[in-house]
C-alpha positions as MATLAB code, in Angstrom:
seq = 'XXXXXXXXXXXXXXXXXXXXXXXXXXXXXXXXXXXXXXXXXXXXXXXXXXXXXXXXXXXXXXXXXXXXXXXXXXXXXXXXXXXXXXXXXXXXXXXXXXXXXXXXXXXXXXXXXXXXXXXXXXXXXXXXXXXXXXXXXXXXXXXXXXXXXXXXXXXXXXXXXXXXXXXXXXXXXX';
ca = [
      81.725   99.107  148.074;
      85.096  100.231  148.029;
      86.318   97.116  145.842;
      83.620   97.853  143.798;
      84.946  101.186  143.183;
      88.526  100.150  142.941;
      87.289   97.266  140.177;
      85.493  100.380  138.024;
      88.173  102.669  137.944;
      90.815   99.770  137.209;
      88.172   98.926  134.215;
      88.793  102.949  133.238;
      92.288  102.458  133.273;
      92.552   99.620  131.204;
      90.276  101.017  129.001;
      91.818  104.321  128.714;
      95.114  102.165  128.045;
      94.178  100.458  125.197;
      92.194  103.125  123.172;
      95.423  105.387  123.845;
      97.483  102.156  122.558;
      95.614  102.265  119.253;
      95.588  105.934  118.706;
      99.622  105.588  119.288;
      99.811  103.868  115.760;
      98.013  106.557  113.625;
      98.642  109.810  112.804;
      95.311  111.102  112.740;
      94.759  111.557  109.064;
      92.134  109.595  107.834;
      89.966  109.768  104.695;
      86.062  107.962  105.182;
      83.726  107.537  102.557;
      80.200  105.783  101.941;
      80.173  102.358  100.194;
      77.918  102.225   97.485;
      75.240   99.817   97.736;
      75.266   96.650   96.156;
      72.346   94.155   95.946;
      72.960   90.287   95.380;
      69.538   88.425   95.201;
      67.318   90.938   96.940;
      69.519   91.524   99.438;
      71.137   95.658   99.843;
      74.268   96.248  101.541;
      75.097   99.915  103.168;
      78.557  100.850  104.831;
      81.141  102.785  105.410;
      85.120  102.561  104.272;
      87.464  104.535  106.604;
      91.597  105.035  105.211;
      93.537  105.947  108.556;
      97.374  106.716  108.235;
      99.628  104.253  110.579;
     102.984  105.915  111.720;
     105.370  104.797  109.297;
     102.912  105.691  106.185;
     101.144  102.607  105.742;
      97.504  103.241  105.169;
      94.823  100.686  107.262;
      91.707  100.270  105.255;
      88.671   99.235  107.254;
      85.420   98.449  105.206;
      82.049   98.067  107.727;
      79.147   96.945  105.325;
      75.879   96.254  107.289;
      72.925   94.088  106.028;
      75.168   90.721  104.974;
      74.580   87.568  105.975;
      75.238   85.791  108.899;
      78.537   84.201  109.028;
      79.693   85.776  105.915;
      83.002   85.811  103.811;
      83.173   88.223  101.112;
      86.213   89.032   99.347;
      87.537   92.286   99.253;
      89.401   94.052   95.743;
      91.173   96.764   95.327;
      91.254   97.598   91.758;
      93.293   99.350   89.218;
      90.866  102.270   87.556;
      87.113  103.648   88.823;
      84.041  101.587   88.818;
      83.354  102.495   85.398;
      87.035  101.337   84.006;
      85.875   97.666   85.475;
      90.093   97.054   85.730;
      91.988   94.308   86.884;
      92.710   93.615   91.020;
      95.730   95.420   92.214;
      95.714   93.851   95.609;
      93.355   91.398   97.638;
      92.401   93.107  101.082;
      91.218   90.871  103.960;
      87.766   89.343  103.743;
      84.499   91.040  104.797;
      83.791   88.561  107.791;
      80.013   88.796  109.362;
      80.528   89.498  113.257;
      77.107   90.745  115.271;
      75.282   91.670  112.465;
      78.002   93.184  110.577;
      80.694   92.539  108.053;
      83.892   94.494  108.852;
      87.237   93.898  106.860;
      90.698   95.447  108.220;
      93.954   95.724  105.964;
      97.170   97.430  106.580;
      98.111   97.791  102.934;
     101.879   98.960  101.876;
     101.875   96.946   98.904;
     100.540   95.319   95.799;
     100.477   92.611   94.726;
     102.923   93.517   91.808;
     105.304   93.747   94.353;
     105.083   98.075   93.982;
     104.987   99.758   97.495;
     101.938  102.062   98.141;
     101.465  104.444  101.118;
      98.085  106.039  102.713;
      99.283  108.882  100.155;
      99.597  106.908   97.802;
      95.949  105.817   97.585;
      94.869  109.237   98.357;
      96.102  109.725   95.007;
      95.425  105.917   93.188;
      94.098  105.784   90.341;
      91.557  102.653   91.449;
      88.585  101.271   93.194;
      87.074   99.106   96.325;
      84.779   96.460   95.490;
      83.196   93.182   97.923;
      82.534   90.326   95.663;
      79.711   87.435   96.720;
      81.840   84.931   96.871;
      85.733   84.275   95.669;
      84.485   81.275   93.469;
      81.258   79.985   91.470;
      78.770   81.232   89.338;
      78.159   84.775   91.726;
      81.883   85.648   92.142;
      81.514   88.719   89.869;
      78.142   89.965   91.628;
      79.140   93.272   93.891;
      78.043   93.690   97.023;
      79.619   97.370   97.885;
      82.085   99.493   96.148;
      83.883  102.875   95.849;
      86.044  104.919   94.261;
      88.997  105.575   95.781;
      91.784  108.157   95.343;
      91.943  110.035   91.811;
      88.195  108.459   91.575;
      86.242  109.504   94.489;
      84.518  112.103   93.206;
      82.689  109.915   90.660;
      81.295  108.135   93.349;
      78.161  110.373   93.581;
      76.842  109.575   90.474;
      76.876  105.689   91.641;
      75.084  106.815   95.250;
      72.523  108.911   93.313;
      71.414  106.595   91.497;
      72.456  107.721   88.060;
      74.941  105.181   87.386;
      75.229  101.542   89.023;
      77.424   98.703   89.131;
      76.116   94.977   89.109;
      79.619   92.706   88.004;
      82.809   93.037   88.197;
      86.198   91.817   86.701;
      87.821   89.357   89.347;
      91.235   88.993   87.103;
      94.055   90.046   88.253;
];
C-alpha cells in the first residue's frame, strides 16, 4: 500500500512538473477564437484556434478542428487580408495532423515567409486570415476545410459563423 501511495504522489509530481514547465514559456495572454466550418464532400469540420504569447513575444498558434479524417494532413495558411480579400499566403503553419479523432496543428510563428518578423502583437493586429486546405496538391487543394479571421479581421468572422456569408475556395499562391 504504501508503494502504491508513494507511486501516485510521484505521478502528481511529475505531473505538476511538466504542466508548470509549459506554463513557464507563456505569458498568459492568449487570444481563442471559433474556426469557421468548412465542408469538403459532405463532410463539416468544427474547432477551435487558440494564439498564446511565448516569453520572448513569439506568438504559438494551435488550430484543434474536430470531425477530419482519420490519419489526416491538411495544410495550414496564414494569409495576407480577411476571408473575403481571398489574398495570397503569408506564411505556411504546421499541418493539421489527425491524432484520436482530432486534427490539431501547433506553430510558433515569429516570421514570414518574406523574411518580415511578426510577434503575438503583431497578429493581434495583422491584417490576414487562417485557412486548412484539403490537401497541399490536386484537384481539391483550394477546397477549405476551416478558417478565420485573424487580427484587424476578426470581427468579420460572425457574418461567416452565422451563416450570412461563406467561404468554399481559396487562393493557395503565395
Amino acid at each position: 500500500m504504501k508503494k502504491l501511495f508513494a507511486l501516485f504522489l510521484l505521478s502528481a509530481f511529475v505531473f505538476a512538473c511538466s504542466s508548470d514547465a509549459e506554463d513557464a514559456e507563456f505569458t498568459g495572454n492568449e487570444v481563442e477564437m471559433e474556426m469557421i466550418p468548412g465542408a469538403v464532400n459532405g463532410n463539416q469540420t468544427t474547432g477551435t484556434l487558440l494564439i498564446r504569447e511565448r516569453k520572448g513575444g513569439a506568438a504559438q498558434v494551435e488550430i484543434t478542428l474536430n470531425g477530419v479524417i482519420n490519419n489526416a494532413n491538411h495544410p495550414v495558411h496564414l494569409h495576407f487580408g480577411s476571408l473575403a480579400d481571398d489574398g495570397n499566403i503569408a506564411t505556411l503553419l504546421n499541418p493539421i495532423e489527425e491524432r484520436d479523432g482530432v486534427g490539431k496543428s501547433s506553430t510558433i510563428l515569429n516570421e514570414l515567409e518574406n523574411g518580415s518578423t511578426i510577434s503575438y502583437s503583431d497578429l493581434l493586429t495583422f491584417d490576414g486570415s487562417i485557412k486548412i486546405h484539403f490537401e497541399a496538391s490536386g484537384p481539391m487543394k483550394d477546397e477549405i476545410l476551416g478558417s478565420t479571421n485573424i487580427g484587424l479581421n476578426a470581427d468579420q468572422n460572425s457574418a461567416y459563423l452565422s451563416g450570412e456569408k461563406s467561404i468554399t475556395i481559396c487562393n493557395s499562391d503565395y
